[in-house]
C-alpha positions, -999 to 999 in steps of 0.1 A, spaced: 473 -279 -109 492 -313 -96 520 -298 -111 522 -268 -94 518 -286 -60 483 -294 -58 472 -332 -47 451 -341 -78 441 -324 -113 415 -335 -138 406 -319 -169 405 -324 -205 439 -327 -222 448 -295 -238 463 -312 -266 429 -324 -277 419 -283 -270 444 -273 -291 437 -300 -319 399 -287 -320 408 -252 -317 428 -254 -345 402 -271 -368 377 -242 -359 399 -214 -367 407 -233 -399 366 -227 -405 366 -197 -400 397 -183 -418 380 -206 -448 350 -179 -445 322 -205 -425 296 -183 -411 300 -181 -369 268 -193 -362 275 -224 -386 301 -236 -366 295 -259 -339 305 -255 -301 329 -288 -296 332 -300 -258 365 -323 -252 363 -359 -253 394 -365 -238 404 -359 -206 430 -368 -177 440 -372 -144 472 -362 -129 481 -372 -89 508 -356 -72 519 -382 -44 546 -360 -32 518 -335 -19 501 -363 -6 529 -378 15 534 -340 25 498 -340 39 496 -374 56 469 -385 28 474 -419 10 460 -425 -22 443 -458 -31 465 -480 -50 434 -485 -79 428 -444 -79 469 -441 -85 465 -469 -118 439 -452 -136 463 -419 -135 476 -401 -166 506 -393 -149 520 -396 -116 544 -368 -96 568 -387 -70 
């Protein structure tokens, strides 16, 4: 959502979605039974801050919330 203009986003990474997506499809085009398969929640997650949308709104963001971002839009 930061990307599209929005102040902050935080989710999990949709690389590590992929990744586990990809090993459950393997399963199941190697014939496991549905039910046998386990539901997998991300472990990975991250946060992206937009501080061009925050200079657009007046809001400054706390120099230790900006440092613990995954990525930051100027």
């Amino acid at each position: 959502m930061a990307e599209q203009g929005g102040l902050i986003g935080y989710g999990p990474r949709l690389t590590e979605v992929f990744r586990q997506l990809g090993g459950q499809l393997i399963k199941i085009l190697r014939g496991t039974n549905l039910a046998d398969i386990p539901i997998e929640q991300p472990s990975r997650f991250e946060l992206v801050i937009n501080l061009k949308t925050a200079k657009a709104i007046g809001l400054e963001v706390p120099a230790a919330v900006v440092l613990r971002a995954d990525a930051i839009i100027e």
